[in-house]
N, C-alpha and C positions, 0 to 999 in steps of 0.2 A: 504494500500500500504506500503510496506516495506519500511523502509529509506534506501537510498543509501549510503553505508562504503564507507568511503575515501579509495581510494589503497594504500597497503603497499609497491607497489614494489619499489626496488631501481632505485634510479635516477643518471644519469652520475655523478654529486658530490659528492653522494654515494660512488660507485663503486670505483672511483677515491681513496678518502679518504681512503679506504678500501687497495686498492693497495698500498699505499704508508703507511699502519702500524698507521694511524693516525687515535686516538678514535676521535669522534662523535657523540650525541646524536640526533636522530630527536627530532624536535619540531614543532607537528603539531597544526595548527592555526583552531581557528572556526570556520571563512570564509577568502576567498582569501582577501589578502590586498597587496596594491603595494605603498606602500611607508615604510619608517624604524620606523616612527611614528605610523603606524596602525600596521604594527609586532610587534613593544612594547607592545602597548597597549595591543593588542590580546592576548601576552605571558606571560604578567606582566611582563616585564623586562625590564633595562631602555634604553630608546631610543640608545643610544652610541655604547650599544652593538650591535646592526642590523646593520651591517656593509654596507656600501654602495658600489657597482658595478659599476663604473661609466667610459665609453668609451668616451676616446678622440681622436682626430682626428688630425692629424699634416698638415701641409702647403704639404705636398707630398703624402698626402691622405694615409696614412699608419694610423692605431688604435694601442691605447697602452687601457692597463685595469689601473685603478687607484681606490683604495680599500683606503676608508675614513670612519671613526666611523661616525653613525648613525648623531649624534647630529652638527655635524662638516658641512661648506659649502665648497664646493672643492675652490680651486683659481686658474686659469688659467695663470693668471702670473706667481706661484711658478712652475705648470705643467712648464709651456714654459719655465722658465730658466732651470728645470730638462731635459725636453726633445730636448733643444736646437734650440726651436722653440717658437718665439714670437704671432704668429701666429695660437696656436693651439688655437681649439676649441672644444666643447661639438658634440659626434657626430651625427647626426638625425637615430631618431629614425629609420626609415626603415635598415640605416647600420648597428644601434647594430643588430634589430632582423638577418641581413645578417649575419653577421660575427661570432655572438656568438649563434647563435640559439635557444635565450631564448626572450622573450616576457619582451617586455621592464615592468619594474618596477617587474620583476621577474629574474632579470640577475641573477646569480651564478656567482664565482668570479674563477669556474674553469669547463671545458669539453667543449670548445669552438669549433665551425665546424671548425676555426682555428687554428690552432699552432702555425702562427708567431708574436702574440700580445705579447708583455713583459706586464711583473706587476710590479705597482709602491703602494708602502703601503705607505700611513701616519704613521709614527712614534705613532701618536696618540693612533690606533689600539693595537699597543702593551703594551699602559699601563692598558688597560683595562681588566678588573678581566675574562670575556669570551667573547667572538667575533661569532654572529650568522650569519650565509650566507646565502644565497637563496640556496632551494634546487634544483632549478629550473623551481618551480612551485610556481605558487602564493599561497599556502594552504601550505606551510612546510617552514622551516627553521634547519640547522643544528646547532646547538653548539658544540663549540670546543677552548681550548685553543687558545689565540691568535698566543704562536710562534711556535705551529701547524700548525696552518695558513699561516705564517712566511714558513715553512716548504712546505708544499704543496704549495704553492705560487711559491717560489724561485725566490722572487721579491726584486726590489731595495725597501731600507725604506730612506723616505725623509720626510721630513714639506711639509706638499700639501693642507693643511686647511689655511682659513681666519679666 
C-alpha cells in the first residue's frame, strides 16, 4: 500500500500571507500536534517560537485574538486592563472553532470566518529571532519574521504574559 503524501495545497494563512507581500516558509510536522511544545519538539525549534493563538472572550460576548510566544502563559488580568474588561475570559472551545474556523489547538493567528476580532501581540513575540503560526492544520506551521507578523496582524502590541 502506498503511503499517503501530506497535501501541499495552500491554506487561508497561506494565501493571506501571500496577499499581503509577506515571505513564509512552510514547516511541515511528522505528525499533527496541538500544542506549541509538541510543534517544537517536532521542528526542533524552541518552544517561544510557536507562537500561540489564543481567543478571548469579553463580558459583552465579543472575541478578540491575543498572539503570545510559545513558552509564555497569557494573563487575563493584563488582557482585561488592555481590553477594558475585568471580566474577560479564555473563550470555550466550541466558540473559537465558531468564530475562527480552525480546530482548536490548530488556531492560525489569521483567515478567520470572522472579520470583527482585533489582535492583540505580546510584545514578547517581537523579540524573538522567528515567530511560527499555525497553518491551520494540525501537521504545518509557517515561519516568518516576527514584524511580519506584526505586519499581517495589524495588531495592538502590549505585555499580555505572566
Amino acid at each position: 500500500m502506498a503511503k499517503k503524501k501530506k497535501s501541499t495545497a495552500k491554506t487561508l494563512p497561506m494565501r493571506i500571507l501571500e496577499e499581503k507581500g509577506i515571505a513564509y516558509e512552510p514547516r511541515p510536522q511528522a505528525t499533527k500536534q496541538f500544542t506549541a511544545e509538541g510543534v517544537a519538539r517536532d521542528l526542533g525549534v524552541p518552544v517561544a517560537w510557536v507562537v500561540k493563538a489564543m481567543i478571548v472572550q469579553k463580558s459583552d460576548r465579543s472575541f478578540a485574538l491575543v498572539v503570545i510566544p510559545g513558552d509564555k502563559q497569557l494573563s487575563l488580568k493584563k488582557v482585561g486592563k488592555v481590553l477594558g474588561d475585568k471580566n474577560v475570559q479564555m473563550a470555550d472551545r466550541r466558540d473559537v472553532q465558531r468564530v475562527t474556523g480552525y480546530q482548536v489547538g490548530a488556531v492560525s493567528v489569521l483567515g478567520y470566518r470572522r472579520s470583527d476580532i482585533p489582535a492583540y501581540l505580546d510584545r514578547g513575540v517581537l523579540d524573538l529571532e522567528r515567530a511560527i503560526i499555525s497553518a491551520g492544520r494540525p501537521d504545518m506551521g509557517l515561519e516568518l519574521d516576527p514584524q511580519d507578523l506584526l505586519r499581517a496582524l495589524n495588531a495592538q502590541v502590549n505585555d499580555l504574559t505572566s
